[in-house]
Structures are given as structure tokens and as C-alpha cells.
N, C-alpha and C positions, 0 to 999 in steps of 0.2 A: 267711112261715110259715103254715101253715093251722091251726094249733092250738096252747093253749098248751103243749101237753105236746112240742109240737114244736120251740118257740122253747127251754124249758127244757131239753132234749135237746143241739141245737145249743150253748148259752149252757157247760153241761158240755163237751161237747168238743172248744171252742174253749178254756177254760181245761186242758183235759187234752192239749190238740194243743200249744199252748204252754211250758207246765208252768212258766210263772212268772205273778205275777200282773199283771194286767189290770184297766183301769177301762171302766167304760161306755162310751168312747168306740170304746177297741178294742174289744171285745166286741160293740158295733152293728157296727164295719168286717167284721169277724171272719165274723157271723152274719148281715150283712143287713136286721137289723129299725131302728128307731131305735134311740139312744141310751136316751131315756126309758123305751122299753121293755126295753132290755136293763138298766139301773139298776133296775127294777121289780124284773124275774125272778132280778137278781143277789139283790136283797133279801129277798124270798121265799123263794129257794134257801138266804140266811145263817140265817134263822129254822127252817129243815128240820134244820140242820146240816149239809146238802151240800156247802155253800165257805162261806170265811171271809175274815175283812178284818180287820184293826185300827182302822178306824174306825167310830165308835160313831155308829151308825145311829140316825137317826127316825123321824119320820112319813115325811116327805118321801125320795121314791128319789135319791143324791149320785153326780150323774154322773162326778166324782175318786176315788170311795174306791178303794182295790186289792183287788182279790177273787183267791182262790185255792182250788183242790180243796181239801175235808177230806181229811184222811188217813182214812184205809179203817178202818171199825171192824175191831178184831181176832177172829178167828174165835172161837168163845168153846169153840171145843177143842182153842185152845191156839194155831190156827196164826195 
């Protein structure tokens, strides 16, 4: 990846290409980068609100948690 905003990109549309969830392991197979770093950006991406996991993240990036797309904020005119 030449940047992060590229890796994050990638990291989205391998969870959206998917559409169920994923851990850091797929997610490096998926995108190419390592593991570490896809567990990084998954992490990252959970604190944006971009995707989400049910496990309760720390300091440290959990290259097992399950990440999946947020659902789409609703349009705020209604749609």
C-alpha cells in the first residue's frame, strides 16, 4: 500500500467485498499488507465509527477480534 489512506480504503472494501465479518488475519490475506497492520487500521477505523466488533478493544491491535462495516448513517432527510 503506498499510504495510509490507501491501506484504510482497501481494509473497507475488503470488509464490504465480504459483507460478513473478518479478523486481522483475513483482512491482511484480503489486502496484502500484514496482519499487524491490518489489526492497526481495523482499530482505528472502530474508533471513527467505520466498522465495528464486539470485542472490547485496548491499547494493543487483537489480531482474532471480528470487524464488520457500520451500517450507513441514515440520511438526516429522512432517507
Amino acid at each position: 500500500m503506498n499510504n495510509i489512506h490507501d491501506t484504510r480504503q482497501a481494509v473497507i472494501d475488503a470488509l464490504q467485498k465480504t459483507g460478513t465479518p473478518m479478523d486481522a488475519y483475513q483482512v491482511a490475506k484480503a489486502t496484502g499488507v500484514s496482519p499487524i497492520q491490518a489489526a492497526r487500521t481495523l482499530t482505528k477505523l472502530a474508533a471513527k465509527g467505520l466498522v465495528q466488533t464486539d470485542t472490547q478493544l485496548g491499547a494493543e491491535a487483537d489480531l482474532s477480534a471480528q470487524f464488520r462495516l457500520a451500517p450507513a448513517p441514515k440520511d438526516a432527510a429522512g432517507g
